[in-house]
C-alpha positions as CSV (number, residue, x, y, z in Angstrom):
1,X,0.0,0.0,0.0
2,X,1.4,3.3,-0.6
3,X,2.4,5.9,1.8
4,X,2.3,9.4,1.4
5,X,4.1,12.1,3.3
6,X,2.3,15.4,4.3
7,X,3.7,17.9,1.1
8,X,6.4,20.2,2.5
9,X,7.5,17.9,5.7
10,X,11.5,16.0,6.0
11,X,9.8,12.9,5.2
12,X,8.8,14.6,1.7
13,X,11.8,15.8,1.1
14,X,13.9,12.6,1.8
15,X,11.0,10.2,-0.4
16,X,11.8,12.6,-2.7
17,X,15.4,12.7,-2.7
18,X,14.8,8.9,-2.5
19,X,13.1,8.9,-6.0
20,X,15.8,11.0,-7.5
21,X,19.0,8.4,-5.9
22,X,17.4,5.0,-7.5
23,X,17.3,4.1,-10.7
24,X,15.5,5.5,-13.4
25,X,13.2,3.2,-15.5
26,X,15.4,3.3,-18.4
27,X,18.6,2.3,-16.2
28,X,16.7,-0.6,-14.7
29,X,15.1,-1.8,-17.9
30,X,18.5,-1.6,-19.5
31,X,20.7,-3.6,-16.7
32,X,17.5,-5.8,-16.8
33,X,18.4,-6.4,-20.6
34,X,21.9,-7.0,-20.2
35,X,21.3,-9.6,-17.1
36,X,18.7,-11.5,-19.1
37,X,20.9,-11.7,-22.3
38,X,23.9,-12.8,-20.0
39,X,21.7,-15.2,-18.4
40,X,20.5,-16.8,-21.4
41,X,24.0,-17.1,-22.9
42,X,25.4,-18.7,-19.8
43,X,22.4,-21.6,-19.8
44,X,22.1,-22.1,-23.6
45,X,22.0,-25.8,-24.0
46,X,24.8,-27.6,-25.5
47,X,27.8,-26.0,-24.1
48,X,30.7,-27.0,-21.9
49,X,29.0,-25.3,-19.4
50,X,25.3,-27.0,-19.9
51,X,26.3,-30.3,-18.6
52,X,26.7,-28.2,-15.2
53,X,23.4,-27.4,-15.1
54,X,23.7,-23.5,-14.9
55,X,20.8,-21.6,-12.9
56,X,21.2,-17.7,-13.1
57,X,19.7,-15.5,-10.2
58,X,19.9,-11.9,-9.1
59,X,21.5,-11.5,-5.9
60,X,22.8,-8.1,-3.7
61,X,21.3,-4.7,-4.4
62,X,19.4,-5.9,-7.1
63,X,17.5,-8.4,-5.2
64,X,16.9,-6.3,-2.4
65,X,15.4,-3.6,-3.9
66,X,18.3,-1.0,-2.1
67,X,20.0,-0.4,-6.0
68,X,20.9,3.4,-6.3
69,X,22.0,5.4,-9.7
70,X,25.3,6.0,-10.7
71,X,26.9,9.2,-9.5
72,X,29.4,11.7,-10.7
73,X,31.5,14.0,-9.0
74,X,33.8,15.9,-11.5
75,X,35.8,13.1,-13.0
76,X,34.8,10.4,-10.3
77,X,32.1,8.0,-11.1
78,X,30.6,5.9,-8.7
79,X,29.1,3.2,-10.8
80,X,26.6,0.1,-9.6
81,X,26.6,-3.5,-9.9
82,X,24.1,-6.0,-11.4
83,X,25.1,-9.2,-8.9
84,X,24.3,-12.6,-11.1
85,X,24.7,-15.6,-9.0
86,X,25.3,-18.5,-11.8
87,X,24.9,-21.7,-9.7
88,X,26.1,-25.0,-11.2
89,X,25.7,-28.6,-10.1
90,X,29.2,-29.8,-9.1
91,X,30.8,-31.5,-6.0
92,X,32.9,-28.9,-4.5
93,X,34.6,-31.9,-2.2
94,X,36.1,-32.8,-5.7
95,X,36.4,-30.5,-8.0
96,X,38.0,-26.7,-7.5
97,X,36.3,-23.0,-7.2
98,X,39.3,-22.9,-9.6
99,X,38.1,-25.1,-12.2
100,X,34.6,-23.6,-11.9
101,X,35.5,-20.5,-12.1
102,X,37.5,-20.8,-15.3
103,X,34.5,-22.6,-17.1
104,X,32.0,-19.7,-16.2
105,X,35.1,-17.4,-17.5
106,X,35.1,-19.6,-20.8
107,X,31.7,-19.5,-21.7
108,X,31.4,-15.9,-21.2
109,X,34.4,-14.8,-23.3
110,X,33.6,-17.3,-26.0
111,X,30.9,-14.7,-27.0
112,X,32.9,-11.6,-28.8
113,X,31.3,-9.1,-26.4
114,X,31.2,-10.1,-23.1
115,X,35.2,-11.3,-24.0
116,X,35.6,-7.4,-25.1
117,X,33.8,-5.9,-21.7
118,X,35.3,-8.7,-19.3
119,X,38.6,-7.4,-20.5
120,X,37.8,-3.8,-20.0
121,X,36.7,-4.4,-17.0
122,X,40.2,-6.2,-16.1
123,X,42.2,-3.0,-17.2
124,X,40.1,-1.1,-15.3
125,X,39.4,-2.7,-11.9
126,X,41.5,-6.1,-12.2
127,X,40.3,-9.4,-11.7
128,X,39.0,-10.9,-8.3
129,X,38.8,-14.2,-8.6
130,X,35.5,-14.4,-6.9
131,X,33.2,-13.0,-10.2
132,X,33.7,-12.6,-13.9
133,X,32.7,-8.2,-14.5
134,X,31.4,-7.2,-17.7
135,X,31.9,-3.5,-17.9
136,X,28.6,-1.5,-19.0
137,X,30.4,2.0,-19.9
138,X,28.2,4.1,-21.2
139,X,25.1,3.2,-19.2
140,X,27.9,3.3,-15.6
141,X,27.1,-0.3,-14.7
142,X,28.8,-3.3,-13.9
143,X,27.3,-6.9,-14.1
144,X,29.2,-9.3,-12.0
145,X,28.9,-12.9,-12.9
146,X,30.1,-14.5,-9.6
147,X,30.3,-18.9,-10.3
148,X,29.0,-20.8,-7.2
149,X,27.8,-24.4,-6.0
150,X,24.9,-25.5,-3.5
151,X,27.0,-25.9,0.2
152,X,26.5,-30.3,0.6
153,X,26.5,-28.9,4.5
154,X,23.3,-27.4,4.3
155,X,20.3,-29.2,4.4
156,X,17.9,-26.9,3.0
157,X,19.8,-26.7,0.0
158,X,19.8,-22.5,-0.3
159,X,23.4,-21.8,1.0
160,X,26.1,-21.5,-2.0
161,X,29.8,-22.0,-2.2
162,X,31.7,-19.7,-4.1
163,X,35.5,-19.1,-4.9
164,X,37.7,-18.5,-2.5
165,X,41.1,-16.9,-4.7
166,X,43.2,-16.9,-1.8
167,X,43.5,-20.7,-1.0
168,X,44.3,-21.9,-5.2
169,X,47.6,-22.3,-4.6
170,X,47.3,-23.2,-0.9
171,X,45.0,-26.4,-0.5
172,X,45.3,-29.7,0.6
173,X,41.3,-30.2,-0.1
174,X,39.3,-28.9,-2.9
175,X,36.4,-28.0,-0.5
176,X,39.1,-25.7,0.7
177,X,39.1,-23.2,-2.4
178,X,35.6,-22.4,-1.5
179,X,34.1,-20.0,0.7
180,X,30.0,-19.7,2.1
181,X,28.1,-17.2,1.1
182,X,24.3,-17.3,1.5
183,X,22.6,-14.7,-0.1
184,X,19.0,-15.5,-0.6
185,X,18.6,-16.0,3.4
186,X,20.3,-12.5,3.7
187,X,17.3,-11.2,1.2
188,X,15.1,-12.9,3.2
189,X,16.3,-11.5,6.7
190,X,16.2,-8.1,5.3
191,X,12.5,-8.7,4.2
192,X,11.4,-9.6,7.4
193,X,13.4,-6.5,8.7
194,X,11.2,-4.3,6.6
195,X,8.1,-5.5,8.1
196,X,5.5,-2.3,9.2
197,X,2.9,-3.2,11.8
198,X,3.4,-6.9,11.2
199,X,2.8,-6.8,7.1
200,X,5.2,-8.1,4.6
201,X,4.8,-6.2,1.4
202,X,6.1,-8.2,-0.8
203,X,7.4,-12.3,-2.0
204,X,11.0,-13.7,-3.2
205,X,10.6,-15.1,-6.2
206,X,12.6,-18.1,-7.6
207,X,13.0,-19.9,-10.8
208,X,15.4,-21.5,-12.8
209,X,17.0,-18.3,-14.7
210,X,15.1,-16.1,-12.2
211,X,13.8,-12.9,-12.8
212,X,15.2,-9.7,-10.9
213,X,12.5,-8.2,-9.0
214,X,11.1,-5.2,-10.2
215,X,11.6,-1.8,-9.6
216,X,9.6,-0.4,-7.4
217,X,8.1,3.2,-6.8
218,X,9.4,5.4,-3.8
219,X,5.9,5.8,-2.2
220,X,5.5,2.0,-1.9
221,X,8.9,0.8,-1.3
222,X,9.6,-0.1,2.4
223,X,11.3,2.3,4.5
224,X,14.1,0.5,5.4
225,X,14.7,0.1,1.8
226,X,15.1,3.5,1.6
227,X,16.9,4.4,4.5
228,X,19.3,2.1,3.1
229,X,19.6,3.8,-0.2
230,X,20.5,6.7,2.0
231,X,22.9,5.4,3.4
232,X,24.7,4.0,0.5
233,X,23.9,7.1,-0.9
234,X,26.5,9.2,2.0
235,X,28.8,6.2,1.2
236,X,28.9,7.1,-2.4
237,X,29.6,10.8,-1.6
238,X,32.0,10.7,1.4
239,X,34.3,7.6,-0.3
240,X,34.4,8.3,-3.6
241,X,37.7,8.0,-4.8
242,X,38.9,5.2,-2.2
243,X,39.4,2.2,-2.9
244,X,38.6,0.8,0.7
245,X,34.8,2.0,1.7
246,X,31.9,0.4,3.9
247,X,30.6,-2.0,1.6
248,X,26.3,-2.1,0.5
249,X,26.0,-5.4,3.1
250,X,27.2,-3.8,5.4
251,X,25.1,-0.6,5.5
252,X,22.3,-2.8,4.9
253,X,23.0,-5.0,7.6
254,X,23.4,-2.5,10.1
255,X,20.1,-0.6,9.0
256,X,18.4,-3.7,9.1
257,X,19.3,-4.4,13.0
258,X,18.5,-1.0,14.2
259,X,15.3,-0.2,12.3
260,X,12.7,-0.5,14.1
261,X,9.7,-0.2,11.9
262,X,9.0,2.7,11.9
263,X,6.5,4.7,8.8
264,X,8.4,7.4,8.6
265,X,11.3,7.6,7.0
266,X,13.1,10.2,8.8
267,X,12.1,8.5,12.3
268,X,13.5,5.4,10.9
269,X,16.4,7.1,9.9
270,X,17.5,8.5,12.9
271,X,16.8,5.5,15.2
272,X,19.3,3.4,12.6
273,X,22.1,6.5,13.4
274,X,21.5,6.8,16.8
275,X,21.3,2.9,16.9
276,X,24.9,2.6,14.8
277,X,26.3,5.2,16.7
278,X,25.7,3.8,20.3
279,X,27.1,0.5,19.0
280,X,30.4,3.0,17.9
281,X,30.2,4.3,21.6
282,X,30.0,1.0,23.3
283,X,33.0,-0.5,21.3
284,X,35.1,2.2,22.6
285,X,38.2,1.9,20.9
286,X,37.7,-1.2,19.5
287,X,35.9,-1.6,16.2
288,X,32.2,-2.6,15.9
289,X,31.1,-5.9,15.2
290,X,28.6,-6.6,12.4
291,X,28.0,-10.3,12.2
292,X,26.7,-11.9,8.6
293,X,22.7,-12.4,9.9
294,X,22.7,-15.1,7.4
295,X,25.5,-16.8,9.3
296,X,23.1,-16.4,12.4
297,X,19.9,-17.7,10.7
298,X,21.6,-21.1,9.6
299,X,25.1,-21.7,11.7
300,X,27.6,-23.5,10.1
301,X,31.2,-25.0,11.3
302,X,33.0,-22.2,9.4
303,X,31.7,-18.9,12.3
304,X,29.9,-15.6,11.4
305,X,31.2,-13.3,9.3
306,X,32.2,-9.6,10.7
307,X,31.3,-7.5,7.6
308,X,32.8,-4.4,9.1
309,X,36.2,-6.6,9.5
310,X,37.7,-5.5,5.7
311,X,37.6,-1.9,6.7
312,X,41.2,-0.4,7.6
313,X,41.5,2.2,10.5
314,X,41.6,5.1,7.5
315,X,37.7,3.8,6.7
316,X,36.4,3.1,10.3
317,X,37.5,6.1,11.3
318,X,35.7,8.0,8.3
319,X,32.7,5.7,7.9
320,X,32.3,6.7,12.0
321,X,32.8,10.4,11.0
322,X,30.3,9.7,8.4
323,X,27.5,8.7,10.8
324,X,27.8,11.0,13.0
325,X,27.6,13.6,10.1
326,X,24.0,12.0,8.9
327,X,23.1,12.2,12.9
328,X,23.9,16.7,12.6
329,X,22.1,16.8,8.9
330,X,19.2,14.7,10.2
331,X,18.7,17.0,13.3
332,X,19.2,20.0,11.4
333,X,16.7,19.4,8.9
334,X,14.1,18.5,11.2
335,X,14.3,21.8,13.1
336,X,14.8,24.0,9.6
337,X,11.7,25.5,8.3
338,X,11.0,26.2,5.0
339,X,12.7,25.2,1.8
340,X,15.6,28.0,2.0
341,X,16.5,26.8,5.0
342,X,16.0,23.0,4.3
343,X,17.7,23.1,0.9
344,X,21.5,23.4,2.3
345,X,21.2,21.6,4.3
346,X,20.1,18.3,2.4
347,X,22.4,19.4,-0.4
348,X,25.8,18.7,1.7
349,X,24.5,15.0,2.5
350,X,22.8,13.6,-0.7
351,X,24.4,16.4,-3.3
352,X,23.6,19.9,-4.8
353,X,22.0,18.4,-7.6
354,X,19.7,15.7,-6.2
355,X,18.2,18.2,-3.7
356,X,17.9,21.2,-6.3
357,X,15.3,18.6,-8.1
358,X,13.9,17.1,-4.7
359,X,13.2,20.7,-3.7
360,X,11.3,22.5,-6.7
């Protein structure tokens, strides 16, 4: 059900700022495009790779409805990612992330284009090891191909393995070139995160090369889904030129524990700061802890993973600066009246020209 916001009020202004930070309809049709046409190449039947029984799925930003537009500052771009999750049948107790890995890789760059973006994507940003990018240029996208397996540990059948780079030349064990990584329960917990007076608005969807879920309008998308895009949104703006920045799981992980379900968004919004920065406070001078909730929802002999753990000193420190800075904006804001007052003060968070359009 849609919710409106009283014309003139914060939570106005952010739902609109909202609507101007997420994709536009052609940018999610197009990355749609590209992800089915990937997806389609990578299960065509009769292929090296068909006898591995591909199954394409969305996964990350995408599938959680948090995606945001691409952003420029000067000569900076802050590009996003389309996440495909290409699953194959294989035992990973015999056979590599290694060797999966380079069959996904072989499949894609057997087709002239995605062999020309994959290597610009290289030159550009290297390769990982864990996914096979396909650079998207002109339309500032990246689509992510990342090879995984079902996990034989998990009875359910919905946690994945995929490669684990660090440990190919370093392994007594196959199973030891793979790492977990559980995705859909991760979409799930954030789901039931967004919950508002006990409704769900919405269903995962699955299928065999499974559709990404589609975009949704502002003033029907969950708040938490849009206190995340905030979020990400800062992120974007404060760390745009270094290379080691809070990553989109964790923002959304953290915004997930300390929402609280509320309607409005700028409520919500400030109970997630105050509730991140409290968690700063009480670690002291030790760093936070953000364990993996999907770890938590199904346990598994390999631990929990701290998401805030691949962030040096430099990008704690900052990312704590950065919270505190949403905290002042957020307060300011809901004492200013009237758009001249409002206006600046949105601007230095979410940009000059996002809030010049929010704002008219």
């Amino acid at each position: 059900m849609p919710i409106s916001y009283q014309v003139g009020t914060i939570d106005d202004y952010l739902s609109r700022i909202c609507e101007q930070i997420q994709l536009t309809e052609t940018q999610f049709l197009t990355a749609v495009k590209r992800y089915r046409i990937v997806g389609e190449w990578l299960t065509e039947t009769e292929t090296h790779l068909d006898r591995l029984g591909p199954e394409i799925f969305p996964q990350g930003s995408m599938l959680q409805r948090t995606t945001i537009r691409p952003m420029r500052l000067g000569q900076d771009v802050v590009p996003f990612d389309i996440d495909t999750v290409c699953r194959c049948t294989i035992d990973p107790y015999v056979r590599t992330s290694q060797s999966l890995y380079g069959s996904v890789q072989s499949r894609l760059i057997a087709n002239a284009d995605f062999a020309e973006r994959n290597r610009e994507a290289q030159d550009k940003l290297g390769t990982s090891g864990k996914c096979i990018r396909l650079a998207y240029t002109s339309d500032d996208f990246y689509l992510d191909v990342v090879p995984t397996c079902k996990d034989p540990s998990d009875s359910e059948g919905v946690r994945l393995l995929m490669c684990e780079p660090k440990r190919w030349h370093d392994y007594k064990k196959p199973i030891e070139t793979w790492r977990r990584t559980d995705p859909f329960r991760f979409a799930a917990w954030l789901q039931a995160r967004c919950e508002i007076r006990g409704v769900l608005s919405e269903k995962r969807i699955a299928a065999s090369v499974a559709p990404v879920p589609p975009q949704e309008d502002v003033d029907v998308k969950a708040p938490l889904r849009l206190i995340t895009q905030l979020l990400k949104r800062q992120r974007d703006i404060d760390f745009i030129a270094d290379t080691c920045r809070p990553t989109s799981i964790l923002l959304t992980t953290l915004a997930g524990r300390h929402y609280r379900g509320e309607e409005s968004i700028a409520e919500g919004l400030e109970t997630v700061l105050n509730g991140i920065l409290s968690q700063i406070a009480m670690a002291g001078s030790r760093r936070i802890v953000v364990l993996n909730p999907a770890d938590e929802i199904a346990p598994h002999d390999g631990g929990v993973e701290d998401l805030a753990a691949p962030l040096d000193d430099a990008a704690y420190g900052k990312f704590c600066a950065m919270i505190g800075k949403m905290q002042r904006m957020l307060a300011e804001a809901k004492a200013a009246r009237g758009v001249p007052s409002l206006y600046p003060i949105l601007a230095e968070s979410f940009g000059d020209k996002v809030d010049r359009k929010s704002v008219v």
